[in-house]
N, C-alpha and C positions, 0 to 999 in steps of 0.2 A: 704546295707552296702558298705561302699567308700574301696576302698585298697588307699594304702601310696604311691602305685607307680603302674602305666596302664603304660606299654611297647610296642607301636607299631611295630610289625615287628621282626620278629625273625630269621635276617640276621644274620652276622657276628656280629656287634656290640649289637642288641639285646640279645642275645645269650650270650657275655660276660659280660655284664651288669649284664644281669638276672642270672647268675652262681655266679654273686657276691655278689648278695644279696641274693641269697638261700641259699650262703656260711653265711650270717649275721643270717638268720630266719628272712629275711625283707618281708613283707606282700605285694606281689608282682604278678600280670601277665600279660603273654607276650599274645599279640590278633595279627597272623599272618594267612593272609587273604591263602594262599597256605596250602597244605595238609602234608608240611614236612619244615624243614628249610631248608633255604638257595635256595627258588625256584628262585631265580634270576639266580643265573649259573647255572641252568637250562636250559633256552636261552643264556644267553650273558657269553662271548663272542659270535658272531654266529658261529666264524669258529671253537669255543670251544678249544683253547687256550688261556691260562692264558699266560701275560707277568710281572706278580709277579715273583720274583727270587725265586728258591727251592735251594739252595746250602745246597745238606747232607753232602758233603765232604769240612769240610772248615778247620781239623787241629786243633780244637779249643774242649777242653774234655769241657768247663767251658760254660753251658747251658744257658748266659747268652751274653756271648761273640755268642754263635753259632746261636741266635736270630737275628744279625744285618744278620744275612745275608739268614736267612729266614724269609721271608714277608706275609708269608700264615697264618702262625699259630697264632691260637687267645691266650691270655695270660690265665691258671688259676692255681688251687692248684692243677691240676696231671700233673705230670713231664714227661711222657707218652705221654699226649695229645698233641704229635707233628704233624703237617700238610707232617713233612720231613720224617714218617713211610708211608703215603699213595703213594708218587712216590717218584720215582728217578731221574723224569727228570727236568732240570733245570728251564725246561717253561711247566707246568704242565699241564693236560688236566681239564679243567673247572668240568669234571665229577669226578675227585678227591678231588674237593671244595665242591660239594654235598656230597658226601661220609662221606667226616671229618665233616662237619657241621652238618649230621646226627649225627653223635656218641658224639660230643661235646654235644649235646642235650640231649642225651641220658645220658652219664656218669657223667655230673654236675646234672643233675634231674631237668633241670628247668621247669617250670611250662608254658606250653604257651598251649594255646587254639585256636587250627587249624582252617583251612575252615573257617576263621572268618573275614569277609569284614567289613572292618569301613568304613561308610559312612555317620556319620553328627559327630562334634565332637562338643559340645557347654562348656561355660564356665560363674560360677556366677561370674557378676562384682560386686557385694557388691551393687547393690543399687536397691535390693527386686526384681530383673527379673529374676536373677538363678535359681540355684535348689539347694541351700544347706537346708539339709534336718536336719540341727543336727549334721554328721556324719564329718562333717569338709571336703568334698569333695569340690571341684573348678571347674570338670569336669567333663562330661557328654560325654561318650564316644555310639554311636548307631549303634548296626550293622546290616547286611542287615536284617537277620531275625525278629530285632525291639528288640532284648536282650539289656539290656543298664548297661553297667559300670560305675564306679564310683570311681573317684581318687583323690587324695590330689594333685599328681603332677603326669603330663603327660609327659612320654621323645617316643617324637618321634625318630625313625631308622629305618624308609622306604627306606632311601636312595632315590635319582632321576630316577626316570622311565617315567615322562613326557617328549614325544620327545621337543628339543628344538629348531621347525622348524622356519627358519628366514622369515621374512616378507616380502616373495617375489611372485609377482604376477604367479601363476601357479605350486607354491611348493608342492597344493595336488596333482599333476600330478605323482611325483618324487616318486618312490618305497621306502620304510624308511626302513633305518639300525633296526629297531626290528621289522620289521614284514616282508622283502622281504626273495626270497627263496637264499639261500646263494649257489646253487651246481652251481659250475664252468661251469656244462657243459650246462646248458640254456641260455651261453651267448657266446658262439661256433660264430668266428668271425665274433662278433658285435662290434658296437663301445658304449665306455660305458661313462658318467659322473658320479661322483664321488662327491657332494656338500657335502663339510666338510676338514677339513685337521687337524683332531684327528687322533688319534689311531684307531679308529674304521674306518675311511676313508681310512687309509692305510694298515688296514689288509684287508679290501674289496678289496681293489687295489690289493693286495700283492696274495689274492689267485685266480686272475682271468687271470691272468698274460701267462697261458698257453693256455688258449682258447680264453678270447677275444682278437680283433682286433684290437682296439682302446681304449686305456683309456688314459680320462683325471681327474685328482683331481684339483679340484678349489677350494682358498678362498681367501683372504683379508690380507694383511699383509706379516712380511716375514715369513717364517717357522721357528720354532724354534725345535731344535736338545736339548734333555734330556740331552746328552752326555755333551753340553757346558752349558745347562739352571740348570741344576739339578733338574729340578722340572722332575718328571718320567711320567707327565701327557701328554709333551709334545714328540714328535716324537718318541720314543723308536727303538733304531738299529735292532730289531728283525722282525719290520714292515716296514725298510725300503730300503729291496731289490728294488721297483719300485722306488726311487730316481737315480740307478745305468741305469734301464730301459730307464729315460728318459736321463740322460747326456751322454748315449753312445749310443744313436741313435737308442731306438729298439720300436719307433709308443709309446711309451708311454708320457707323457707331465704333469707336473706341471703348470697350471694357477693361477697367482698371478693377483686376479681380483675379481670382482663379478658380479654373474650371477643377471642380470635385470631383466627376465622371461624366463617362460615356458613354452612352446605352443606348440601343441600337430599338426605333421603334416600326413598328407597321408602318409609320409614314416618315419614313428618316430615324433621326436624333434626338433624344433628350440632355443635355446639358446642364446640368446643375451648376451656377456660377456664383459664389461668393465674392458680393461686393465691398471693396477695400472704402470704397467713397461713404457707404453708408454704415458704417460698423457691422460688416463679415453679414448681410444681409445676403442671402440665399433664395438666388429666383431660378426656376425650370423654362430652361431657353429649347426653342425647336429647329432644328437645320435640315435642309437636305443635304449637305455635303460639310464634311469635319475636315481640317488641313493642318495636318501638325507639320510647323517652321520654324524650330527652338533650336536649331545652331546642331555644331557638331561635337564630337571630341576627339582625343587619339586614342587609337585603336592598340591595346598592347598585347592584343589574342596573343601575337606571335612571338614573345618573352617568354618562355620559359625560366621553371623558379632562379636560374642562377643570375638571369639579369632586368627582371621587372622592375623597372627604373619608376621611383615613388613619385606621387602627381599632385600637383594641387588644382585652387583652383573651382572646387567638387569634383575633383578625376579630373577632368577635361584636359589638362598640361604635363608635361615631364617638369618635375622642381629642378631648377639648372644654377649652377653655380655662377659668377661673372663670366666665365669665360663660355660658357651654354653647353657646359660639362653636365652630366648628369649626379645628382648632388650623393647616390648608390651606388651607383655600376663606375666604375671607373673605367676612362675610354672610350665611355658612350656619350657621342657627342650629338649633340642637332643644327638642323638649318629651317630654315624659311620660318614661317608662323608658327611652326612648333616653339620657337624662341620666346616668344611673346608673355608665356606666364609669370614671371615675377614684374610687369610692367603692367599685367592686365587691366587693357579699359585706361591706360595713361598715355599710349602711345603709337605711333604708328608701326610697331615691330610686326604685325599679324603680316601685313600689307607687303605687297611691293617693293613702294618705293620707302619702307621703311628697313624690310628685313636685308635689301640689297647692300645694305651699309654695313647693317649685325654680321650676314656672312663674308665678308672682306672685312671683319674683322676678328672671326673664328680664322677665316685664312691665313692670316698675322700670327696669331695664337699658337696654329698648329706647327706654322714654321717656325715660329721661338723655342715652341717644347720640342718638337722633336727632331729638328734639324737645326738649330744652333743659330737663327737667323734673327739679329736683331730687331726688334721696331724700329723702323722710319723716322728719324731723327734728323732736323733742322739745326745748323752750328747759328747763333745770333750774334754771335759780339758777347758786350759788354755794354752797352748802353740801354737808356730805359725806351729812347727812341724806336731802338730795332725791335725793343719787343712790342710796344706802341702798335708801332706798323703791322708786324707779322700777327696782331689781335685781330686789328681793323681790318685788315686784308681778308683774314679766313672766314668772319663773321658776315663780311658784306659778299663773301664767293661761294661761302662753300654750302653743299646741296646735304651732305650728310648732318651738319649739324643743325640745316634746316628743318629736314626729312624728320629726323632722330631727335628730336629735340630732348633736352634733359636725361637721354640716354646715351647717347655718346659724345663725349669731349674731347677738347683739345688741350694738351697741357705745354703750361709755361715751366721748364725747370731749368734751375738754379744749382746750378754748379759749387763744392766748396771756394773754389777761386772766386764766384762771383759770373763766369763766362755762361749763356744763356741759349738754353734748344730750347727745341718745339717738335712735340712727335702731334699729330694729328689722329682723332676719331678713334678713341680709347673708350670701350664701355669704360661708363662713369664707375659702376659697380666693380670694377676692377682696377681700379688707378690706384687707389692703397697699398693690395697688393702688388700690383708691377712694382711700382715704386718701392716697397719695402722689400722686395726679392733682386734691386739693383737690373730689371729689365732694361730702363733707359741711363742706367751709367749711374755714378756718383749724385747723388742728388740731397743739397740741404733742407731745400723748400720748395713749393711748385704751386700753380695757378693752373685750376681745371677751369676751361672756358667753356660754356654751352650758350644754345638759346633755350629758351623755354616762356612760356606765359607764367604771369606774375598768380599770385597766392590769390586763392578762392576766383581764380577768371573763370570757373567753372556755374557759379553762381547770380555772374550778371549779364544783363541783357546788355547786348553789345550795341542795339537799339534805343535806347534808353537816354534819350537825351540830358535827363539831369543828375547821369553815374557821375560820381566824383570825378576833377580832373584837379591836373597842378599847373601851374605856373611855368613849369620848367620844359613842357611838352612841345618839339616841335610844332606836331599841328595836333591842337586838342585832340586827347585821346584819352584810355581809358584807365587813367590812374597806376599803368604800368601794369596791365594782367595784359592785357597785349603779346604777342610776341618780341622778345627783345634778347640781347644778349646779358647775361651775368657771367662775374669775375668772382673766384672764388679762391682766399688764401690758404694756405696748410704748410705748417712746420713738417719735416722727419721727425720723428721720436718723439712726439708730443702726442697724447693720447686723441682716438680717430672720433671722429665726431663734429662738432661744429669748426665751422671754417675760423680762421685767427682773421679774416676780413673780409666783407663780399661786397663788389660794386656792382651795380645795377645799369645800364645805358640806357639812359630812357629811348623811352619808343619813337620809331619815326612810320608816317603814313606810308610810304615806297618803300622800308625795310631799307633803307640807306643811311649808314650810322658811320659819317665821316665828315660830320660838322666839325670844326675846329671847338667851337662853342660849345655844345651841346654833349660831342662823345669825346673826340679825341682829349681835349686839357681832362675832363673827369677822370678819363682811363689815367691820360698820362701823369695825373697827380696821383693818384692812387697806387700804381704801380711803382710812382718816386720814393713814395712812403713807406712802402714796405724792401724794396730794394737795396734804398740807399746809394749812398756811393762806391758800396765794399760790394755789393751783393747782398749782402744779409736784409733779411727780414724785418719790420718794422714791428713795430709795440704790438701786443696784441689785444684781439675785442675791437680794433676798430672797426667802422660798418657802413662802406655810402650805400646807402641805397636811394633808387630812384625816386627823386622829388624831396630828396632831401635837403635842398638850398647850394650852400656853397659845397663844390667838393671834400674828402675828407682828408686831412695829411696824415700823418705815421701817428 
């Protein structure tokens, strides 16, 4: 007998998946190769802290608002099941992510089937080599003991645990970030290299700091700071006391380069490092201990040929469609950080409290295609007022389009009468399509809402006292890369591509955009403009954007 849904992996995102279709009575189980959930933070982090934000104390009574600023916790229907009851500390200990993942498991009831290693996954292509038996199954899941499953549709949430060692002559030499011993004191003044320049490269760095002798971190390119990038993948300030080590003179050293090889001598290491600073200049460096910390990939040993779902990325991702379909295998779906590749390094999809949104909205997905279940549709009226409000309201509340920024939205649509919904937390990459496939109703035109930071915020110092500002900014800020919300127009039938309008809300210092002045007349003149009095659409090409003086009309 096939189930409706085979769930690999009973992580975090497994987990809230399969809590939401036990919440449906959807015919479903989860096959996780470990004896509890969440055995990943189990090992990792290794020095077992979490650099997820815990903020219990944020001010904020409305459970909705107090989300944005905890990244731990998974979404579901008990209000209770907070990640911000298990600690109090801001950067949590990894052995508090098992704990909650335990009990999430436990108090949604979902179904998962432990000590269960998948190890061949096969799939019918419809031309008489499969195995559908009758029962409508696609896949052919086999685990070690030879038990064999059977699903209509497979959602992989393994997440990456395949190291993802670079292609460098003598790299098996190199101790790896998941499997070397992490105690400080086995490295009692040595000199150490460090290959990687992630988070994981720099908490190794960060805790060795008092015993070894020498550390170097090497990789390729410049470093990039979370603080300026916003993507939180990159450098986090919590990891990066050993930048202070090296620019104030204490034997520790940043290398912008790459290592060429790794050769094992009588007295340790030879290292051969081609420097990017000095034009490709090549010096022989000496270590006692080598630590390769270059991040992971997914692992698709266990595809066989009928469903190895194509990656990008350099391998490291399954290529997924808007709905985090796999863009090959049809049926083959993902959750958790698997999701993350067509956003890569833009967003918080890898993460927590990013991918917790992505999958309640593959949940949405799954229930439109295969069980006939509409998207979540708000009725507005007819006025420009109601949708005014129901802008202002979701943008100043809601934690997903905080979290998700410029990848999931909220859309305004427009009815041929003119009467006005609102469906909520739509990948962006997929609004076209629903919309042209008639998922939200009749629809002549619509307004995708998101937040996002403004064009190139990637490139300035948020420090930087003399960055451009405008006139029109609540409290001087930063010329609108900031975080803030954007409005964006689009006709049906007009070809996809640039918006027919977009308005910008300038930024505010509290993230509070419900000035009469400042947000609401901008929206609500803009939204005048294009609406009308009929419903229909205003002119098109028009474009407020932030800092641009007087609002803009049709």
């Amino acid at each position: 007998m096939a189930h409706d849904y085979v769930i690999i992996g009973a992580g975090p995102a497994g987990l809230q998946l399969a809590a939401s279709l036990e919440r449906d009575g959807a015919d479903y189980v989860v096959l996780e190769r470990g004896s509890a959930p969440g055995t990943f933070f189990t090992r990792f982090p290794r020095h077992r802290r979490l650099i997820s934000v815990n903020k219990v104390h944020t001010g904020y009574d409305d459970p909705e608002l107090r989300l944005r600023m905890d990244w731990n916790s998974l979404l579901s229907d008990d209000p209770e099941l907070l990640f911000t009851r298990y600690s109090r500390r801001y950067f949590p200990s990894a052995d508090d992510m098992v704990a909650y993942l335990a009990d999430y498991a436990a108090r949604t009831g979902v179904r998962v089937r432990y000590d269960t290693t998948v190890e061949r996954i096969s799939r019918d292509t419809g031309d008489g080599s499969g195995s559908d038996d009758g029962d409508g199954a696609r896949f052919t899941v086999t685990d070690r003991t030879g038990t064999v499953w059977r699903a209509r549709r497979l959602v992989v949430a393994t997440g990456v645990f395949r190291p993802n060692l670079p292609s460098v002559p003598g790299i098996e030499l190199a101790e790896r970030y998941d499997t070397f011993d992490p105690d400080p004191e086995s490295f009692t003044d040595q000199r150490v290299l460090i290959v990687g320049r992630g988070n994981s490269a720099f908490e190794t760095a960060d805790s060795l700091m008092e015993t070894a002798a020498v550390i170097h971190v090497v990789g390729s390119g410049s470093l990039r700071l979370a603080w300026q990038s916003h993507y939180v993948g990159h450098l986090r300030a919590v990891n990066n006391n050993f930048l202070d080590s090296y620019q104030l003179k204490s034997q520790n050293a940043l290398l912008d380069g790459r290592v060429l090889e790794i050769r094992r001598e009588a007295d340790g290491f030879c290292v051969p490092v081609s420097f990017e600073r000095v034009d490709e200049v090549v010096k022989d460096l000496r270590y006692d201990r080598v630590i390769a910390a270059t991040g992971f990939r997914f692992d698709t040993s266990v595809f066989d040929d009928t469903c190895v779902p194509e990656l990008i990325v350099d391998g490291r991702f399954p290529a997924l469609s808007p709905v985090y379909e796999s863009v090959n295998v049809p049926g083959l779906y993902v959750a958790g950080t698997l999701m993350q590749g067509p956003d890569f390094k833009r967003s918080t999809t890898g993460f927590i409290h990013g991918f917790r949104y992505s999958v309640r909205a593959l949940h949405r997905v799954l229930r439109g295609r295969y069980h006939g279940e509409a998207w979540p549709v708000t009725e507005l009226g007819d006025t420009v007022e109601r949708a005014v409000d129901a802008v202002v309201t979701r943008v100043n509340r809601s934690s997903a389009l905080w979290q998700q920024f410029a990848v999931l939205g909220d859309l305004l649509l427009v009815a041929p009468d003119g009467t006005l919904r609102y469906a909520e937390e739509v990948p962006v990459r997929h609004v076209p399509d629903a919309v042209g496939a008639g998922d939200f109703g009749a629809v002549e035109a619509y307004a995708v809402i998101t937040l996002e930071y403004g064009a190139d915020h990637d490139r300035v110092d948020p420090f930087d006292v003399t960055a451009g500002r405008t006139s029109q900014q609540d409290v001087a800020g930063l010329d609108g890369r900031y975080l803030h919300p954007v409005v964006r127009w689009y006709r049906v039938g007009e070809p996809a591509g640039e918006p027919a309008g977009e308005h910008h809300v300038t930024e505010n210092l509290e993230n509070e955009w419900d000035s009469e002045e400042y947000h609401r007349a901008p929206l609500r003149a803009f939204l005048a403009g294009r609406l009308g009095s009929t419903g229909s659409p205003g002119s098109p090409g028009s474009t407020d954007r932030l800092g641009s003086g007087a609002p803009v009309g049709p």
